[in-house]
N, C-alpha and C positions, 0 to 999 in steps of 0.2 A: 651513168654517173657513178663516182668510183664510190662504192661503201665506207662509211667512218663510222668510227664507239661515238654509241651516243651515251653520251652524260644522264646518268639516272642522279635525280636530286632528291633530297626525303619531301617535298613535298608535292614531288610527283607520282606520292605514295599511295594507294589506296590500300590500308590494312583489313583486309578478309575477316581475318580471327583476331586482329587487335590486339595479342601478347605478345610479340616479339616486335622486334628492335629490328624489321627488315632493313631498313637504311643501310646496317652493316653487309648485305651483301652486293652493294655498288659502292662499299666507302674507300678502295684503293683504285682509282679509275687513273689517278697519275702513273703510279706503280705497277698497274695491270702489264704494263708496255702493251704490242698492237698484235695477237697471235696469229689473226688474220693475213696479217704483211710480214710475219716468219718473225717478228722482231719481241724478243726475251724482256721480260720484266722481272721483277720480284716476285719470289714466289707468295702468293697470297696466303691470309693469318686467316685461322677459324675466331672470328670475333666474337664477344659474349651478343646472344640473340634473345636469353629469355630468364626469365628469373622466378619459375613455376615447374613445383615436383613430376607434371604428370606431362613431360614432354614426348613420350612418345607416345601416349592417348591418345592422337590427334593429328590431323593432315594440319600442315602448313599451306596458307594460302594468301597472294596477295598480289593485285594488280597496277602496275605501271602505267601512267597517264601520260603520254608521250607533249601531250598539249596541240600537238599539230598529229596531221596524215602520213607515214612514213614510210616506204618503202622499208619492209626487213627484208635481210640477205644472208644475214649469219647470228648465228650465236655463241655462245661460249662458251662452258661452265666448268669449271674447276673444281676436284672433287678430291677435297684433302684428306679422304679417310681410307684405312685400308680397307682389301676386296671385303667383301661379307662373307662372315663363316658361321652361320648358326651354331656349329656343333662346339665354338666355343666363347661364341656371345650370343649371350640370350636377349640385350639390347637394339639387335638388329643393326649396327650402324654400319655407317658405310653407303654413301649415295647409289641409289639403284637406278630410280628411274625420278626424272620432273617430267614432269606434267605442263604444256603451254599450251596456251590456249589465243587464239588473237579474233579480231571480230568487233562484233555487238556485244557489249557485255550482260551477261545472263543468256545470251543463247549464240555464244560462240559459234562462227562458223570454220573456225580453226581450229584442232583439237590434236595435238601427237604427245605421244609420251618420246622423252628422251633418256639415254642411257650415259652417261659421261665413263669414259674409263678413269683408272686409279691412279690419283696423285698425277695431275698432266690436264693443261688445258684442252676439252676434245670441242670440235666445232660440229654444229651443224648449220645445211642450210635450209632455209625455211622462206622463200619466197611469196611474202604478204602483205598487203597493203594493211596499215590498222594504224589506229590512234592508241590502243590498246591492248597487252599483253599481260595474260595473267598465268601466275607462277604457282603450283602447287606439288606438294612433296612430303613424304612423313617428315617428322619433325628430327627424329632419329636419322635420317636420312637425308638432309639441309647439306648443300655446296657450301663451300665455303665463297665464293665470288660466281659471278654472272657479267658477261658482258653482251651485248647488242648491236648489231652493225646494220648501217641502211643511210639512207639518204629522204629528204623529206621531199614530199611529193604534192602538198595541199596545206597553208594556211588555215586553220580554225581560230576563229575570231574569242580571243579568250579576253572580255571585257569583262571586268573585277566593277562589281557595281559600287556607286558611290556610298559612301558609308553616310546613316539617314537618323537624323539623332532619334533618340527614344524617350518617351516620354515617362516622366517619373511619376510613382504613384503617390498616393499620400499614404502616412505609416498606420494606418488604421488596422491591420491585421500584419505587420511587418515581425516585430518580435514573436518569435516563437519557441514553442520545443518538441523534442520527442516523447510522446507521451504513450499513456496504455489506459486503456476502459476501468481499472479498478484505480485508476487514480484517485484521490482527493477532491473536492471542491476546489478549496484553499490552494493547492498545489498550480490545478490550473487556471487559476485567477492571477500566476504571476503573470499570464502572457496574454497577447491576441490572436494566437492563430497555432492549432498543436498538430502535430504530423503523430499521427494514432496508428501505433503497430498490430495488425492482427493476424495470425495465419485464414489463407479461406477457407481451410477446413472447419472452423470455429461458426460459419455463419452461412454455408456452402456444401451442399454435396449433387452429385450426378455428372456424367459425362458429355460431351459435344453441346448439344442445344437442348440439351435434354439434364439442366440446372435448375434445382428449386435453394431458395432463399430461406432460411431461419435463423432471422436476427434476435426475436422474443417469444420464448428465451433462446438464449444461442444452445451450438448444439451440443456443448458440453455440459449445458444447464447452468451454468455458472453466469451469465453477463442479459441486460437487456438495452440492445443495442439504440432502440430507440429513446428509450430513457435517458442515453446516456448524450447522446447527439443533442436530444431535445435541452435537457441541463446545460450543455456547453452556446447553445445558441443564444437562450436566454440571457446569460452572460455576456451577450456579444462576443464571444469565442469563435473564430473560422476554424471548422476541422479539415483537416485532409484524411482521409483512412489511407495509409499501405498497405495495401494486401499482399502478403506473402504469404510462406511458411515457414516452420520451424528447419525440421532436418533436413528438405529439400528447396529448394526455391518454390518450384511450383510444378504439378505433373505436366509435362508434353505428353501430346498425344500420338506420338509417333510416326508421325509421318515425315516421309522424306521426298524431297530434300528438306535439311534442317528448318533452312530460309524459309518454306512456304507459310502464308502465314495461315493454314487449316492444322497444321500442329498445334494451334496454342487455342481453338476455338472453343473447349472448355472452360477454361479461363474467361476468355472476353465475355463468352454467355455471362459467365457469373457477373460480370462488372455489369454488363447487362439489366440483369437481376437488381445490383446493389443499386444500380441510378434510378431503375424506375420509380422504387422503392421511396430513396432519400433525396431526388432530384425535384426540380418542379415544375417538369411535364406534367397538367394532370390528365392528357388528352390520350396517353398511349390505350390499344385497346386492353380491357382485362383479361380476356384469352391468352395471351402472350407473356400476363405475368403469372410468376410459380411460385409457390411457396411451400415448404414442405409441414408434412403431417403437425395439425395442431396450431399452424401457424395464420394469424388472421393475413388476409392480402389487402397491401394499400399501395396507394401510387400517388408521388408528385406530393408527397409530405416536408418538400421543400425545406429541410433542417441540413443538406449538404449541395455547397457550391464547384466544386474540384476531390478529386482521385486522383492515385499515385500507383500505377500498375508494378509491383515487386519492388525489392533491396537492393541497390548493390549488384545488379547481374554480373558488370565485372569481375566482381570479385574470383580471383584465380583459385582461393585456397580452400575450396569443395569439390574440384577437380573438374575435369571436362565434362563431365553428366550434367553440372551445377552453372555452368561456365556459360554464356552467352555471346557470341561472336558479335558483333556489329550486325552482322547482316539478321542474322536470328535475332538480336533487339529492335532492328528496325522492323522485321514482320510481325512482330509481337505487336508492337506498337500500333502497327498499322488495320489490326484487325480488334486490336481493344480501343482504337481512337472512335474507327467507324465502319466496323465490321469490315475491311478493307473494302473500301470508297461502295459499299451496301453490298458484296459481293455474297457475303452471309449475314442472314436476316439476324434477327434479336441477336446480336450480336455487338458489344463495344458501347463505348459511353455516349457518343452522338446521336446512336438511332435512338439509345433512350428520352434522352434530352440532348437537344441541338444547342443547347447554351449552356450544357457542363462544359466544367476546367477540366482540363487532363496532362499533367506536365509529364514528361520523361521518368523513367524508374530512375531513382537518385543512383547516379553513378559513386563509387566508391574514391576515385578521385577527381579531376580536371586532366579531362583529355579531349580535345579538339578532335582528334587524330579518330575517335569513334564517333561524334558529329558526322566529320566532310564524310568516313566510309558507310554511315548511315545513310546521309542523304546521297550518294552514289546509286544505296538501294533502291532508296524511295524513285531516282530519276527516271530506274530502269522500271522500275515495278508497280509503279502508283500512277492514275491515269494523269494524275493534276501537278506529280514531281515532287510534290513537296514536303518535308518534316511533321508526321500525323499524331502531333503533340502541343500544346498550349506553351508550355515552359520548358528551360533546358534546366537540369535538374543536377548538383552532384554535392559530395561533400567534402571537406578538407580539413584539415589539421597540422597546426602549427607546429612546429617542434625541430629540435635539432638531435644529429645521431654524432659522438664522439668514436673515432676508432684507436686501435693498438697505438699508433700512432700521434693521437690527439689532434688529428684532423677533423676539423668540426666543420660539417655538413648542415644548411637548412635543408629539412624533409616534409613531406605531407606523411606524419606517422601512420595513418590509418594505411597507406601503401606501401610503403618503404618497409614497416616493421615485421617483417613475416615469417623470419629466420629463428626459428626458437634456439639454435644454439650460435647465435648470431656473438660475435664478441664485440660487439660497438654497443653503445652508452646511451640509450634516447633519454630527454626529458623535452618537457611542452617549452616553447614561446611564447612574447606576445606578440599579439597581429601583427604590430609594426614593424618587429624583427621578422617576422615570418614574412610579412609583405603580402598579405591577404589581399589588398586590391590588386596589386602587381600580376598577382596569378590568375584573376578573373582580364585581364587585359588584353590578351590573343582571344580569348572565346566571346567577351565584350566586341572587340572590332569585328570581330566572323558576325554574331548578330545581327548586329547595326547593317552590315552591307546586305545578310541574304533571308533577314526573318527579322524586320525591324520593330515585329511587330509583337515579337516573342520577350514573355518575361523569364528571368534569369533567377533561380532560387540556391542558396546553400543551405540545406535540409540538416546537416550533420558537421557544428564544430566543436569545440570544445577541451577541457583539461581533467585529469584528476585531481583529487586535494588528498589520496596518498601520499604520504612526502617519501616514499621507497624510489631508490632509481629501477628499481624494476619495471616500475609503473612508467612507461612510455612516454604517458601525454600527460606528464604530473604537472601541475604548477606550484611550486616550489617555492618555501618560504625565504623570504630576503626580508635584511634590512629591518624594520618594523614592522611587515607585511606577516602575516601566517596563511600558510596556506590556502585554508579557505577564503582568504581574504583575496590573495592573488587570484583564483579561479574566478569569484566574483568581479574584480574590475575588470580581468583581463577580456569578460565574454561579453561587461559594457562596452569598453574599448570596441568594439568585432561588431556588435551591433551598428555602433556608431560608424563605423568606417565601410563597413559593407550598405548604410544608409546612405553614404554620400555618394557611392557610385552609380547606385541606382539598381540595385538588388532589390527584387520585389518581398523576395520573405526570405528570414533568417531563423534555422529553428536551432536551439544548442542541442546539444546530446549530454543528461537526457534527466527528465523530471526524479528518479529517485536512483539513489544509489543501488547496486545488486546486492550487496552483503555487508561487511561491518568493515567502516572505511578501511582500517589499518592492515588487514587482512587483503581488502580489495588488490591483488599485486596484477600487472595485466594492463589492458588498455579497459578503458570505459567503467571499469565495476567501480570505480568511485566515483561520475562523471556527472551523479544528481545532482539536483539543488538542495534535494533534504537526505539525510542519513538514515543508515538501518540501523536497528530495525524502526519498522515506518508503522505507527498506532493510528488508529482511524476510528473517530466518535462516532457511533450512531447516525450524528448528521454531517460526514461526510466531512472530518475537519480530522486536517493532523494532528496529532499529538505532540508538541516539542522536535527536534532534532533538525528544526530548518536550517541550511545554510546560511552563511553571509550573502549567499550570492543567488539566494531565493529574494532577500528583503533589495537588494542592488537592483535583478533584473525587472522586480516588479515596480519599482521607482522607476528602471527607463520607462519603462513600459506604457506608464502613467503620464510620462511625460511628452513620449514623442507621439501616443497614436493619435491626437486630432492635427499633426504636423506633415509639411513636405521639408525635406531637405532642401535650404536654399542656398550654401554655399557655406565657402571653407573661409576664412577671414583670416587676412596675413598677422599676425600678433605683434611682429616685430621680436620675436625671440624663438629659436630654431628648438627652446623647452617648452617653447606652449602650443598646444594645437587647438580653433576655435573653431569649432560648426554651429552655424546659424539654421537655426527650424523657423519655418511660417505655417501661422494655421490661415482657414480659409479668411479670418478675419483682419490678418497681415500683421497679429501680433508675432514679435520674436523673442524665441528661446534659445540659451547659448548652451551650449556644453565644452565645458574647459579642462584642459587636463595637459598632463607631460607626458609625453609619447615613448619614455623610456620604463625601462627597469632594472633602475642602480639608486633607486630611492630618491632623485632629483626632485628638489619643491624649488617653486618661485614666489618669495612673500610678497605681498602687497602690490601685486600684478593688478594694473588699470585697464578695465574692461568699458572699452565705447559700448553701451546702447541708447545712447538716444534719454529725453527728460522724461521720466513716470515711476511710478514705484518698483520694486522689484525686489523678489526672494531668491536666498541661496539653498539651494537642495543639495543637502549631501548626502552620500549612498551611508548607511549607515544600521547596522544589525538589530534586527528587532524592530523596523519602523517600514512601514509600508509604503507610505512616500517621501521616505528620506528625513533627514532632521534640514527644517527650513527656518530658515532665519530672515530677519529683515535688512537689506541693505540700504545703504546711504547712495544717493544720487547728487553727483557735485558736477556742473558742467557737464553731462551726459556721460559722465563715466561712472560704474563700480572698482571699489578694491576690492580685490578677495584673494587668498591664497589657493595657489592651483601645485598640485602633486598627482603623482600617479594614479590615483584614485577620481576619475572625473565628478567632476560638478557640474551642478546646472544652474543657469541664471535666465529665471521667468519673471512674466510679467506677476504682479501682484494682484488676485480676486478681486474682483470691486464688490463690497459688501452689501 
């Protein structure tokens, strides 16, 4: 059979290392023309592939999913840089050698490095049957185009599973935030459910399986950890802890390859450690748990339901040592879910307790693209296949970037912003310009069809109330609005809208401000609910300096959590938007509002609920659940005027 280019598509991608934009080296495949059949194209463009200072740190890596059995015959590779001359680049570039590999993936039985000559398509042949080829090469060292020839030889049944709806929770611990151990009472009493940042060296120390625990007092002597959990439960407070660190993520224990997951078995011990502890198994044996000098040992003190193993692994801009590949968050994962599937004892959240939550380390943005490469690992390397996590986890922010130009861009600032001498313009949005549900939509459908059973969290959204353009994710005074006031409705808004899709917890970023707002320049230093400096009574009570959008969030908060989200209600006016809440008792609550931000009201808007009493809630400064008023019921409707600033319309206490 005569060989043809086959078509590489980006979603017959599987990204390795998850930073670069491999798409671009199959994106001229018209252009290519055919080198095989002596026939001249265009000569190919070095496309932008990455957007991360420390690109030659680090081998490039990334496998091609053919979908079917293929005969290979040839390959390609186009190598648009000059020869290599160390003596007068110290960057290395210059394509040397790639690396392919075809097979089984993770234990390839195909393995040649290739050589391309300079500036010139060079072929080689490579005679192999595979579904699968994978591409590796310094990153300094990256072809500009790849092409693939063969003919397919065997059908694989690629049946895409029906998408299986998922079942919504009730908001009982939905609103939330990022919070810290020396919080306030008051502060975390705006919410249901706080994502608690600690490094584990705070509560943690020793190596492999040989971890002891010291939550009280912690190890810095400053915090007791139980106290603090216990306080928040009380409350009806859901905690999640993050375990991170400060200056590093977290130590690997060096073992290679990156991927295994016995590199990170320090860690999962400790989680280990933290579940026995705060989980409520009280069956585990006591040999097995550790605690360090001076520390009483208890187990199955049942004050923590869910764990959040690290930040942010994504994140590019700590450099490759900090960096986390796909495949290295999926073995992470896989031996802090369950010691991978018991293969290391005391090891991970399940052997502690079989009915701990464990979602995903919160990705730094929405990217699909490390899901599908994650669960590629899991297929090859987990005996059961599948994703060794409760929740898919990440965060995002709203905002748009203006350039030289005055091309205005919607961005996710928390990823897009990272260029400190960047000359384009960020400020925040609101959800509905940003299209926050839009962007949960491909990782929603992905769900639904291969983990219907997995909840979906946004850990980290949010604005400043800096009014500086410096400040990224400011929300920005208009109109009548002040600043503080827009951060305030705009994280009601986001609550609201990430409720109707069916996001299981929503936490904002982040309970107190870092420093003194007007100073705050930057992302997040001004992103609290209350300002610095932050006074704290004796009994655990702020002093003054709460935001507008501490008294807003604690008003939803009050409102929605004995509710499910029951649907979105056509208004008749593209200015108003209606979400309908039901508690278990099938009472309804409305939340009303204009979806814009250019100061748009609509007076004396007639709201259907049906004949019974009913109060108007408005977010309002200094009032814990809002200033409520009583309305009038005429023929099952209320009036009330609706603006950017949402309203609620509940049933009225029976006395």
């Amino acid at each position: 059979m005569k060989p043809q280019k086959i078509r590489v598509t980006p979603d017959m991608l599987i990204n390795d290392m998850g930073i670069e934009r491999i798409e671009n080296f199959f994106c001229e495949f018209e252009n290519d023309g055919d080198p095989l059949y002596g026939i001249e194209g265009q000569r190919p463009q070095v496309h932008p592939r990455h957007d991360h200072w420390w690109i030659g740190e680090t081998d490039l890596a990334f496998t091609v999913d053919l979908g079917d059995i293929y005969q290979i015959t040839n390959m390609y590779i186009y190598n648009d840089y000059d020869e290599y001359k160390p003596e007068k680049d110290k960057h290395d570039y210059g394509v040397r050698k790639v690396r392919v590999k075809m097979g089984t993936p993770f234990s390839w039985e195909y393995d040649e490095s290739l050589a391309p000559e300079v500036r010139k398509w060079t072929g080689f042949e490579t005679s192999y049957k595979t579904q699968y080829i994978n591409f590796s090469f310094n990153n300094n060292q990256a072809p500009s185009e790849i092409l693939i020839y063969g003919y397919k030889v065997e059908e694989v049944d690629k049946t895409i599973p029906e998408r299986k709806p998922h079942k919504k929770s009730k908001l009982t611990h939905f609103v939330g935030m990022n919070g810290f151990v020396n919080d306030a009472d008051d502060i975390n009493r705006a919410v249901t459910y706080i994502r608690e940042y600690h490094p584990w060296t705070w509560t943690c120390e020793g190596e492999g399986n040989d971890v002891t625990l010291s939550p009280n007092p912690s190890l810095n002597k400053m915090w007791d950890f139980d106290d603090y959990y216990t306080r928040l439960r009380n409350y009806g407070i859901s905690v999640c802890p993050t375990i991170s660190t400060h200056s590093r993520r977290f130590p690997k224990d060096g073992v290679e390859p990156s991927d295994d997951p016995r590199n990170f078995l320090s860690y999962a011990s400790m989680l280990f450690q933290y579940v026995a502890r705060y989980g409520s198994n009280k069956d585990l044996d006591p040999a097995v748990v550790k605690v360090g000098e001076g520390q009483e040992k208890k187990i199955g003190l049942g004050l923590l339901n869910a764990l959040e193993p690290l930040n942010e692994p994504d994140g590019t801009w700590l450099g490759r040592g900090q960096y986390f590949s796909p495949f290295e968050m999926a073995a992470l994962l896989s031996i802090c879910y369950d010691g991978h599937e018991g293969m290391y004892k005391n090891a991970g959240v399940k052997q502690a307790d079989p009915n701990f939550f464990m979602s995903m380390s919160g990705g730094a943005g929405l990217h699909l693209g490390r899901l599908r490469a994650m669960q590629f690992w899991c297929k090859y390397n987990r005996k059961d296949g599948k994703l060794p996590f409760d929740a898919i986890n990440a965060h995002c922010y709203c905002g748009k970037s203006v350039d030289k130009a005055g091309i205005i861009s919607l961005v996710d600032v928390n990823i897009d912003d990272r260029d400190a001498l960047s000359e384009k313009v960020y400020v925040g949005v609101s959800p509905e310009e940003g299209d926050i549900c839009g962007r949960f939509e491909e990782i929603m459908d992905w769900r639904d069809r291969y983990y219907p059973e997995m909840e979906i969290w946004l850990t980290e959204f949010g604005w400043d109330t800096n009014q500086s353009y410096k400040t990224s994710t400011s929300s920005h005074a208009y109109g009548k609005y002040t600043g503080r006031q827009v951060q305030g409705m705009w994280l009601v808004r986001e609550y609201l809208m990430l409720s109707s899709i069916g996001i299981e917890r929503a936490a904002m970023y982040m309970s107190r401000d870092c420093g003194p707002e007007e100073h705050a320049i930057g992302k997040y230093g001004s992103s609290g609910l209350v300002r610095y400096p932050i006074e704290i009574t004796p009994n655990n009570v702020i002093m003054g300096n709460k935001k507008d959008s501490f008294y807003y969030v604690y008003t939803t908060k009050e409102i929605l959590k004995d509710t499910y989200f029951d649907c979105e209600i056509d208004s008749g006016n593209e200015n108003v938007k209606i979400f309908k809440y039901v508690t278990d008792e099938g009472d309804a609550k409305y939340a009303v509002w204009c979806p814009t931000s250019n100061s748009t009201e609509v007076k004396d808007f007639k709201l259907k609920v049906g004949h019974g009493d009913f109060i108007l809630a408005q977010l309002e400064f200094e009032r814990y659940n809002g200033l409520r008023t009583d309305l009038i019921e005429e023929d099952g409707y209320v009036t009330i005027d609706v603006s950017e600033k949402p309203v609620f319309v509940i049933p009225k206490p029976a006395k």
